[in-house]
Backbone bond lengths (Angstrom), bond angles and torsions (degrees), N, CA, C in turn:
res aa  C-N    CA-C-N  psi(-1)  N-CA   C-N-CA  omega(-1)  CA-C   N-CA-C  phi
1 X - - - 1.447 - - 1.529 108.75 -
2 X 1.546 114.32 130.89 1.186 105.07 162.98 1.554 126.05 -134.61
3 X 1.164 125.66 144.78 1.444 149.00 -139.93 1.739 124.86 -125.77
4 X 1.263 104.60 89.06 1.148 128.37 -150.14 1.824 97.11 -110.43
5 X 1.800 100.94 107.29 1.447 110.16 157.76 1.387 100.23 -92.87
6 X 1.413 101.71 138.46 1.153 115.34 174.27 1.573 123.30 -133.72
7 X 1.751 110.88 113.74 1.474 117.87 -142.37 1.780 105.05 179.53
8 X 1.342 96.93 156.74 1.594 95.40 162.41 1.005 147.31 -111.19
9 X 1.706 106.63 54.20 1.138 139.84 -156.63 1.710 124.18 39.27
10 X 0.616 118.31 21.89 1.769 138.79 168.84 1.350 116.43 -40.78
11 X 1.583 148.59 143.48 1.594 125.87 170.73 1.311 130.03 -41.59
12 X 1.458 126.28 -26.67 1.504 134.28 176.47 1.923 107.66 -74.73
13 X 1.536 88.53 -42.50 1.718 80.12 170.37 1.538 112.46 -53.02
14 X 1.636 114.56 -55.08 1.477 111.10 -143.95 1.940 91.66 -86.18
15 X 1.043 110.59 7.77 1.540 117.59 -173.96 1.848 90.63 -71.27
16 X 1.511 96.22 -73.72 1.638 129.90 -174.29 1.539 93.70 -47.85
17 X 1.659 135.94 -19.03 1.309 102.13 -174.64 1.360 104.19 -109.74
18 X 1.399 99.11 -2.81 2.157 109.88 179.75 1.977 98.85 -65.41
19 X 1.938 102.61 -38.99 1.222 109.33 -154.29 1.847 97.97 -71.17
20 X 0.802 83.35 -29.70 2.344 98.99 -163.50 1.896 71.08 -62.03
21 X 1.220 96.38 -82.59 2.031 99.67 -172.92 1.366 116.91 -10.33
22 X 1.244 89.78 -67.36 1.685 104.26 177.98 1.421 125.82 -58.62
23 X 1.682 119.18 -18.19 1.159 127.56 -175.08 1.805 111.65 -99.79
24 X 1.281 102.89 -24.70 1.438 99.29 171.91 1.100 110.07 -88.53
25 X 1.440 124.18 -31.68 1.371 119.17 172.75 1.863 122.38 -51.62
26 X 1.437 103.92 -53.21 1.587 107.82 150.63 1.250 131.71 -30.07
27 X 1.601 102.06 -51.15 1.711 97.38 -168.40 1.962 105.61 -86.70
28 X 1.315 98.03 -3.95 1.359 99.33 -174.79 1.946 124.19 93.00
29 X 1.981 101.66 5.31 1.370 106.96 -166.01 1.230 111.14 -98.00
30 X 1.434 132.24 166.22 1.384 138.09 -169.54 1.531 97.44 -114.66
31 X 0.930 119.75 146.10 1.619 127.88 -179.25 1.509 117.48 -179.33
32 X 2.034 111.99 128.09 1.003 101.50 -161.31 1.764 98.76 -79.10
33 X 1.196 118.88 143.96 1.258 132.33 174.21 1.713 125.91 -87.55
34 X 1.311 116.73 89.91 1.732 107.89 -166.31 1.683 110.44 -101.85
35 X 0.687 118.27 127.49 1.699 126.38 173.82 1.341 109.58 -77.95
36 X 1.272 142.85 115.62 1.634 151.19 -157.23 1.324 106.41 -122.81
37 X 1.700 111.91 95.92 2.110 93.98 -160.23 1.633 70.82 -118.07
38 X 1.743 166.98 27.01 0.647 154.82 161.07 1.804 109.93 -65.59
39 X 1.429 126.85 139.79 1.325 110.09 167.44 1.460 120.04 -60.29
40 X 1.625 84.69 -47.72 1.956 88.30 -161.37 1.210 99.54 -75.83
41 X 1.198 147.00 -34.14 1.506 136.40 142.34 1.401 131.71 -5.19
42 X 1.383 100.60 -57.81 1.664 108.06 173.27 1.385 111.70 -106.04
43 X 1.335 131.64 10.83 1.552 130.14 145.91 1.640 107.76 -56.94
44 X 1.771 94.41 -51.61 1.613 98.48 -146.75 1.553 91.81 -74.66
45 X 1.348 139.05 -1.03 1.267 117.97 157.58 1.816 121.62 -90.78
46 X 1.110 112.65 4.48 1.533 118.72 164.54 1.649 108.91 108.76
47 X 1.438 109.25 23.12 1.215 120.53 -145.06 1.643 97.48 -117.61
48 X 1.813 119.44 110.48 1.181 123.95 -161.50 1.335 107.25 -115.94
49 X 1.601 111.26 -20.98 1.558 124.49 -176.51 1.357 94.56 -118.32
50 X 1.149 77.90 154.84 2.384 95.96 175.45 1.571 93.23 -141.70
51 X 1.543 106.21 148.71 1.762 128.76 9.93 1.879 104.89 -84.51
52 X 1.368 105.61 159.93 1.389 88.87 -172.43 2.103 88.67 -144.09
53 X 1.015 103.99 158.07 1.315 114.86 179.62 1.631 120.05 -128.27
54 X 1.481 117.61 121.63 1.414 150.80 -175.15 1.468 119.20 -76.57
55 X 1.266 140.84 86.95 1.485 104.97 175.67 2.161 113.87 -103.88
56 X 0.909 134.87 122.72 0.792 110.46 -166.86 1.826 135.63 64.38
57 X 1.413 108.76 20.14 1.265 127.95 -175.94 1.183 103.77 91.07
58 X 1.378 150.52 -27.34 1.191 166.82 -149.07 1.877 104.22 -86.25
59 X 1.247 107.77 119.92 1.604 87.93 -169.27 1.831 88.68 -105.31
60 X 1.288 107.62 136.00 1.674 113.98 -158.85 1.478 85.55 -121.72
61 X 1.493 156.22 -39.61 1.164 163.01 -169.24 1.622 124.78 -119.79
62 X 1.356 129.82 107.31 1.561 124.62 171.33 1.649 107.79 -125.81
63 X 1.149 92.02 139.05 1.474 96.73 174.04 1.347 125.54 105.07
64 X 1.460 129.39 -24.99 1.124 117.34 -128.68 2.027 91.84 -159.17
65 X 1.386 123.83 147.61 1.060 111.67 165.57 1.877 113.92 -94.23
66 X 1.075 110.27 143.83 1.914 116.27 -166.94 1.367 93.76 -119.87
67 X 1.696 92.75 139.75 1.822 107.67 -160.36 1.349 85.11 -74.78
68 X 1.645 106.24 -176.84 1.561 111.61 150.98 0.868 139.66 -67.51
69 X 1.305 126.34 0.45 1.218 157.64 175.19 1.458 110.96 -76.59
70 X 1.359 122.36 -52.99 1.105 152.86 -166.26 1.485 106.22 -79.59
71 X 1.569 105.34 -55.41 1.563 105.74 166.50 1.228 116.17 -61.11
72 X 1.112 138.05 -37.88 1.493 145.96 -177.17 1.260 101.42 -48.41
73 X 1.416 104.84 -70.58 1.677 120.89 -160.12 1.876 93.45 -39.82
74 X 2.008 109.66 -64.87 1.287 94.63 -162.36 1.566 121.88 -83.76
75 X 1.553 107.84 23.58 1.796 110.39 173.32 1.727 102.47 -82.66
76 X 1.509 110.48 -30.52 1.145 124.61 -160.49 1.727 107.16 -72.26
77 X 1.376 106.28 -16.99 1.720 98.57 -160.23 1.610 93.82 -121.66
């Protein structure tokens, strides 16, 4: 699995990548974790607001920082 914050490293980014940490660590999962501070990087995934979250290329979160709670829920499905 891989796990793509996507942001320009800002406090809400590095918030959102403590929370992903914290959420795989909970569920017990391994996942490589990539930080994406390029623009055209996070254009070319459709991505206009930051911080935004990737799972598997899949962008599941924009805009917004997601508790651990929140990360959990969408590692789980």
């Amino acid at each position: 699995m891989i796990i793509k914050i996507l942001g320009s490293g800002c406090k809400k980014c590095s918030t959102l990548t403590e929370n992903t940490e914290q959420a795989l660590a909970s569920l017990g999962l391994t996942a490589e974790v990539v930080k994406v501070t390029d623009f055209a990087q996070i254009a070319a995934h459709g991505v206009m607001s930051t911080p935004a979250l990737a799972i598997d290329d899949k962008v599941v979160s924009v805009g917004k920082v997601l508790t651990v709670a929140e990360v959990e829920k969408m590692l789980k499905s």
